[in-house]
C-alpha positions in Angstrom: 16.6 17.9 -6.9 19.4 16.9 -9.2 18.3 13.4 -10.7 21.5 11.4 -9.2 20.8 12.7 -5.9 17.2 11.9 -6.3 17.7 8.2 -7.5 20.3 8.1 -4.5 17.8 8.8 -1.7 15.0 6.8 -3.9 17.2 3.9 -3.5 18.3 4.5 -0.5 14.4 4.2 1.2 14.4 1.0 -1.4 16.6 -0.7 0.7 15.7 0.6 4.1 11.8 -0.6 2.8 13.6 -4.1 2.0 15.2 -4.5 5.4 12.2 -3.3 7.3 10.6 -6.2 5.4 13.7 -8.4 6.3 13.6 -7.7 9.5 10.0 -8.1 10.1 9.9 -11.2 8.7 12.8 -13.0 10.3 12.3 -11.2 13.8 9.4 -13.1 16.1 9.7 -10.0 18.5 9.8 -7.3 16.0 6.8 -8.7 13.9 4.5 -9.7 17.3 5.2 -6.1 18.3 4.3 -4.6 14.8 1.2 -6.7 14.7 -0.4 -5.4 18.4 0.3 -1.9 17.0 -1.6 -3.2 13.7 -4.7 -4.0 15.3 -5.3 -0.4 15.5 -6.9 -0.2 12.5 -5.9 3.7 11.9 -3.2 1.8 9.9 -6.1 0.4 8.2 -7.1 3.4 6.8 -4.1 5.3 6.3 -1.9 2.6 4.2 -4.3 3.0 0.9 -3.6 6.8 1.6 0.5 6.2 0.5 -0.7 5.5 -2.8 -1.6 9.0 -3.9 2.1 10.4 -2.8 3.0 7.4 -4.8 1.6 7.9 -8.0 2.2 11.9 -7.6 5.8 11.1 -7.6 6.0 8.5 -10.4 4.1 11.1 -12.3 6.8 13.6 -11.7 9.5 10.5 -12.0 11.0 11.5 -8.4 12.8 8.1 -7.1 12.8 9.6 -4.1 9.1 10.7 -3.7 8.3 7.0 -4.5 10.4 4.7 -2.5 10.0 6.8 0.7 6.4 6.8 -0.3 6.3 3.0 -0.2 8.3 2.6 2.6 6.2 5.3 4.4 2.7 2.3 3.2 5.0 -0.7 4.8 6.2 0.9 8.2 2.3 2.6 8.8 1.3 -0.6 9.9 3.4 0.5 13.6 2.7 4.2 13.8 -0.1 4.0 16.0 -0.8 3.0 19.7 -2.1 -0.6 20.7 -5.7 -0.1 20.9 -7.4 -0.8 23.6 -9.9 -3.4 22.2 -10.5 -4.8 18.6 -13.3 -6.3 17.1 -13.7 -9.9 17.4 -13.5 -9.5 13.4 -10.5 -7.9 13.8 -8.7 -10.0 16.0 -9.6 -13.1 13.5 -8.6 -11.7 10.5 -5.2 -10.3 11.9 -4.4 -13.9 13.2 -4.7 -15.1 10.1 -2.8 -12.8 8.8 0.1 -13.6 11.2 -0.8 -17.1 10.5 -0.5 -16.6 7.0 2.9 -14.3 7.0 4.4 -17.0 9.3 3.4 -20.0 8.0 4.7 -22.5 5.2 5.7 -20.9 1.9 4.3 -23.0 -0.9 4.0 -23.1 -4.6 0.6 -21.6 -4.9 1.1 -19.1 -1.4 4.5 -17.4 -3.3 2.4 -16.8 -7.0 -0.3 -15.2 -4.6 1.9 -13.1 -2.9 3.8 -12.3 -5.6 0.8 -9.7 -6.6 1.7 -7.3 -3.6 4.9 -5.9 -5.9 3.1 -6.7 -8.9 0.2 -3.7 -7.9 3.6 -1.6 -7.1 4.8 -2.5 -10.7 2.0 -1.9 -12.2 0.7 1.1 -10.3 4.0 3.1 -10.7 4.4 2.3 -14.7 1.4 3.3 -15.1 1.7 7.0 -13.6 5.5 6.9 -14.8 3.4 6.6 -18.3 1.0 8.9 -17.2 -1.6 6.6 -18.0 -4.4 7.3 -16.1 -7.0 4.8 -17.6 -4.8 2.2 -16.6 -3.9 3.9 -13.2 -7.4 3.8 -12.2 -8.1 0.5 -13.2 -4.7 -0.5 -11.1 -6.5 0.9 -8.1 -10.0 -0.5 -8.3 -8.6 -4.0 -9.5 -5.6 -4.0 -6.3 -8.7 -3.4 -4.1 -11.3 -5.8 -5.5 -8.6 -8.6 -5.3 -7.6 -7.8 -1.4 -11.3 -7.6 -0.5 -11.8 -11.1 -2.2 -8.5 -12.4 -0.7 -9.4 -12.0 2.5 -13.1 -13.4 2.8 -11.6 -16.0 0.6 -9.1 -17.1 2.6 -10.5 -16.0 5.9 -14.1 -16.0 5.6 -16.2 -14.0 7.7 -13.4 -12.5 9.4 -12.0 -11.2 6.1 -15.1 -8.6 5.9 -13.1 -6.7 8.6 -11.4 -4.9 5.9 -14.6 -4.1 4.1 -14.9 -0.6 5.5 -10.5 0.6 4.8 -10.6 -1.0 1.9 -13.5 1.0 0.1 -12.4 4.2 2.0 -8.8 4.0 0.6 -10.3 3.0 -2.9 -12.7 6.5 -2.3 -9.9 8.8 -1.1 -7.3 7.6 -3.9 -9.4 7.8 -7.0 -11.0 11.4 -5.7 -7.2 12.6 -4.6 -5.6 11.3 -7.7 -9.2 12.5 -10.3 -8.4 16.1 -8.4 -4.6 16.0 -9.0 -5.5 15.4 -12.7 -8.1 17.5 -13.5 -6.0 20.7 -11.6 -2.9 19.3 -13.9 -4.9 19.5 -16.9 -6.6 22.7 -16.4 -3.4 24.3 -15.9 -2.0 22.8 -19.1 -5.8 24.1 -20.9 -5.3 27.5 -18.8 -1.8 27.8 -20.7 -3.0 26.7 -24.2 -5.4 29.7 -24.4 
């Protein structure tokens, strides 16, 4: 794909991620309706998944690869079904979530939150660099942090995401170790 064309559809899934956010922010129906479908927690386990198309596509510096890969991350939270029952641990820790999303933006709340695109930054400059050191230690890090975010702020409830959390951490690391390995035995493969 020709690089204008590329950065043209990257920033066009920019802005559709940035309205989705918008949108669910601003919209009580939209956001109550994304959250029933985000108690299935399929979403759970498939968001951490996005970062593997992700990092493959800042490795290869595709705008378009990366944005629809993140908007892909934001909008799994609604892909699947209402389940039929949650957990008790579940339901907890999703109200606070909801709680938390909804509820008064302060001082401290915004320099918290301002680590969600921080990980993106972070995450995408360092496959853009093809660093993978720091890549790895982008991953581990994001999911230590969200694992002590939650309990901190929501206790018992917040161990919910235990489970996800290190299966995405898992999946990622073996995906991305496998992507690099193939990459480099082809470049060794070529050398010889």
């Amino acid at each position: 794909m020709k690089k204008k064309l590329d950065f043209a559809i990257g920033m066009f899934f920019a802005l559709a991620t940035v309205i989705f956010i918008v949108v669910f922010m601003t919209n009580d129906a939209f956001f109550n309706w994304a959250f029933e479908r985000h108690h299935n927690i399929l979403s759970w386990y498939i968001r951490p998944l996005f970062i593997i198309p992700m990092v493959i596509f800042a490795y290869r510096k595709s705008f378009t690869g990366i944005f629809a890969s993140i908007f892909a991350l934001f909008t799994s939270m609604f892909w699947f079904s209402v389940p039929k029952t949650s957990s008790p641990q579940v339901l907890e820790f999703l109200a606070f979530e909801m709680d938390y999303l909804k509820g008064a933006w302060t001082a401290p709340k915004i320099v918290i939150s301002l680590a969600v695109p921080l990980f993106f930054v972070m995450l995408l400059l360092a496959a853009w660099k093809r660093n993978w050191k720091w890549l790895v230690g982008v991953i581990i890090g994001a999911a230590v942090l969200k694992v002590i975010w939650s309990i901190a702020f929501s206790g018992e409830a917040g161990t919910s995401i235990l489970a996800p959390a290190i299966f995405g951490l898992v999946v990622c690391i073996g995906g991305l170790g496998y992507y690099y390995f193939r990459k480099h035995k082809k470049v060794n493969n070529r050398d010889h």
